[in-house]
C-alpha positions in Angstrom: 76.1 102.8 80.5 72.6 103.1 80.2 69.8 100.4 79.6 66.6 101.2 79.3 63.4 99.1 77.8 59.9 98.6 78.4 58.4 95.0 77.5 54.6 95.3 76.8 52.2 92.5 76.2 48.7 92.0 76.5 49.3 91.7 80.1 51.9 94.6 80.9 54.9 92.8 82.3 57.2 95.5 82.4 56.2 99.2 82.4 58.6 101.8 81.6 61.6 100.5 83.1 64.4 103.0 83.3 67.9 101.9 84.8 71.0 102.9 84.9 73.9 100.5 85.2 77.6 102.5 86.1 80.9 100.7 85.5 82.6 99.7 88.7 78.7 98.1 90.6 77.0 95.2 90.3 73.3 95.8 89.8 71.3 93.6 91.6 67.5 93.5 90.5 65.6 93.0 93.3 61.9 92.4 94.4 59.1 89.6 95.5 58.4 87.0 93.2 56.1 87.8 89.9 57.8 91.5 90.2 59.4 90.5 86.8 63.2 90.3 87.6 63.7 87.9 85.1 61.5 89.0 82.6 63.7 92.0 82.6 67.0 89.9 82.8 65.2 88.2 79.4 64.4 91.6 77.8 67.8 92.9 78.2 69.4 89.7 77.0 67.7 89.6 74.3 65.6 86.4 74.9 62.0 87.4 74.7 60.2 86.6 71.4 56.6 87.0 72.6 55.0 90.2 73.0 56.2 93.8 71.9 59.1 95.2 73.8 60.2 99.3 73.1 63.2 101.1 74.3 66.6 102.0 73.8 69.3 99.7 75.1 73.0 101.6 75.6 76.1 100.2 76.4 79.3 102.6 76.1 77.3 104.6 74.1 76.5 102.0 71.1 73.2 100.6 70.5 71.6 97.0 70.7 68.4 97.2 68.6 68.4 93.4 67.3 68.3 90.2 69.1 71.3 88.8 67.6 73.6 92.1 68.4 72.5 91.3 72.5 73.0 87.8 72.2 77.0 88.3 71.4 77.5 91.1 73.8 75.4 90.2 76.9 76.2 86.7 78.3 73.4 85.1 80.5 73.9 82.5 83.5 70.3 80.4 84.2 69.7 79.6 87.8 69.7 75.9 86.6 73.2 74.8 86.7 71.6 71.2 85.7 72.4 71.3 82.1 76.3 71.7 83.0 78.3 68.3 81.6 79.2 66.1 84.2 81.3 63.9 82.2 83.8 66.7 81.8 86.1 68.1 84.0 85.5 72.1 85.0 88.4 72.7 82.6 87.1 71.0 80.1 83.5 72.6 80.2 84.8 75.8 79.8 87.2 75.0 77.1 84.2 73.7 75.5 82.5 76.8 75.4 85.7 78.6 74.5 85.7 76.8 71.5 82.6 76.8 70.6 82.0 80.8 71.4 85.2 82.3 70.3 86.1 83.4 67.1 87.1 81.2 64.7 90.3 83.1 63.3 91.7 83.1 67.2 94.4 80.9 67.9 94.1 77.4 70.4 97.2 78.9 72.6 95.3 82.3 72.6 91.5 80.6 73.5 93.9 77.9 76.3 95.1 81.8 77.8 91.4 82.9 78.3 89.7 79.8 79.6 93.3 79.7 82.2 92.5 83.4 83.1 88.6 82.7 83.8 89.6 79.4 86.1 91.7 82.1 88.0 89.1 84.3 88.5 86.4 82.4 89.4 89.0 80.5 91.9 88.4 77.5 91.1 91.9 76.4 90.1 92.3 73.4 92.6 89.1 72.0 91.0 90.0 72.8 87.5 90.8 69.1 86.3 88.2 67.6 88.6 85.2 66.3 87.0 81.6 68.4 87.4 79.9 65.2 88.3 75.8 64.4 89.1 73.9 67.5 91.0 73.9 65.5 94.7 76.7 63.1 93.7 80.1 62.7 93.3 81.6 65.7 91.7 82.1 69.4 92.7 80.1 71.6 95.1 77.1 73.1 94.4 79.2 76.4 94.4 81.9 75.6 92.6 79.3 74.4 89.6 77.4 77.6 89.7 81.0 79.6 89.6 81.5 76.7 86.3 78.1 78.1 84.6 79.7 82.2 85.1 82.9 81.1 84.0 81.4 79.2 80.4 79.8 82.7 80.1 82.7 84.4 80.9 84.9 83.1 78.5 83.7 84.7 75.6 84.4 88.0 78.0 81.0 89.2 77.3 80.2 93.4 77.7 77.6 92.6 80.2 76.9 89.7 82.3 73.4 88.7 83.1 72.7 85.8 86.3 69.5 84.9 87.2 69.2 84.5 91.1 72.9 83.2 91.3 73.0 82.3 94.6 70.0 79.9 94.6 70.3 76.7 95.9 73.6 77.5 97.9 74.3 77.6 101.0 75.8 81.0 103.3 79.1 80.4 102.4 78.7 79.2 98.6 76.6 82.6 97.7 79.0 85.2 99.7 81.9 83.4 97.4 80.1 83.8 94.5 78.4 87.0 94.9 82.5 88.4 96.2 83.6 87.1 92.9 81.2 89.1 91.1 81.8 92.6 92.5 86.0 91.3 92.1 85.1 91.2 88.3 82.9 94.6 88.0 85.7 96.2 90.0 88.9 94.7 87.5 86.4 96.2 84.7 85.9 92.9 83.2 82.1 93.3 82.4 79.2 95.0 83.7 76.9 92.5 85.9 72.8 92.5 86.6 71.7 89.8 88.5 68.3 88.9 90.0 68.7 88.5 93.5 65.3 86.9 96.0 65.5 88.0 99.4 69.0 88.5 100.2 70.9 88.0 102.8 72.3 91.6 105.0 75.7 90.3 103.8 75.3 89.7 100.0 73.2 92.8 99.8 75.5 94.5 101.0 78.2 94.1 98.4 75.8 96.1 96.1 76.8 99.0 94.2 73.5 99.8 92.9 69.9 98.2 93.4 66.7 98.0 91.1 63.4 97.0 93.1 60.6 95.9 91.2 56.7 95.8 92.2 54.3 94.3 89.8 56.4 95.2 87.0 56.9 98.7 87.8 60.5 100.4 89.3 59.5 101.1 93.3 63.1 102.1 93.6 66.5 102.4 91.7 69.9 103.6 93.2 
């Protein structure tokens, strides 16, 4: 796979990014803060409708020229995990975005199998009929909400998964759980993954296939 775009504005964001993302790695996108990670996490996904972006964007070998085409094919996980219903139970949220996501010819039984599979995954079966709760409150931890926000993502098995800074907010053992189940899925093939990561830890970076630093929106390094 091979993604590669430049995102020009009056200000040049991004300047002739190149990257390379190989199955089997997560990419992490790394670099200080105003480098433009996640300018370039909105450029892939398709979420930047100011300025002029060029490029090519590959993935298997097929093309992504319009907005719309990324938007089905790249899922995207905000750091913000506010938005997340705390009125339903984890099952429920992602059932919710299974059928809201999914195809509408594909059968209840057959969308009740994915969002099952994706609980599994994302190990967070002995939460799975607890209820997401209030951020601070009552509910699940902050982990297990940020592994909710892959999983709603997830469901829809997207080609590529984008995460912006996913281990924000959590603590040590929260972000090594969810960074583990990230290089589990890149390694069963599930999806690619590119996630911005700030300052990470010798232990998360380490799990790493592949790493994209970013200065002042131009690649310092990339392998």
């Amino acid at each position: 796979e091979k993604l590669v775009k430049t995102y020009k504005t009056g200000d040049q964001a991004l300047k002739a990014v190149d990257l390379n993302v190989p199955e089997g790695q997560v990419m992490a996108l790394i670099g200080p803060s105003g480098a433009g990670k996640t300018t370039l996490l909105d450029v892939l996904a398709g979420r930047k409708e100011n300025g002029k972006v060029d490029g090519v964007l590959l993935v298997d070998g097929l093309t992504y020229p319009t907005m719309s085409s990324r938007r089905r094919a790249f899922g995207y996980v905000l750091q913000d995990d506010s938005s997340l219903p705390s009125f339903l139970t984890v099952k429920e949220a992602i059932q919710f975005s299974a059928n809201l996501r999914l195809p509408s010819n594909l059968t209840q039984s057959a969308r009740d199998a994915k969002v099952d599979k994706v609980i599994s995954q994302l190990g967070l079966s002995k939460v799975r009929n607890s209820y997401i709760g209030e951020i601070g409150s009552t509910g699940i931890s902050g982990g297990e909400r940020r592994r909710v926000s892959i999983g709603m993502e997830l469901v829809v098995e997207p080609k590529v998964l984008l995460l912006d800074e996913p281990t924000s907010g959590l603590d040590a053992a929260a972000a090594l759980k969810v960074v583990t189940v990230l290089t589990n899925l890149v390694t069963r093939g599930e999806c690619l993954v590119i996630a911005t990561i700030h300052q990470p830890r010798p232990d998360i970076y380490a799990t790493f296939g592949r790493v994209l630093l970013l200065s002042g929106g131009v690649v310092a390094y990339e392998g």
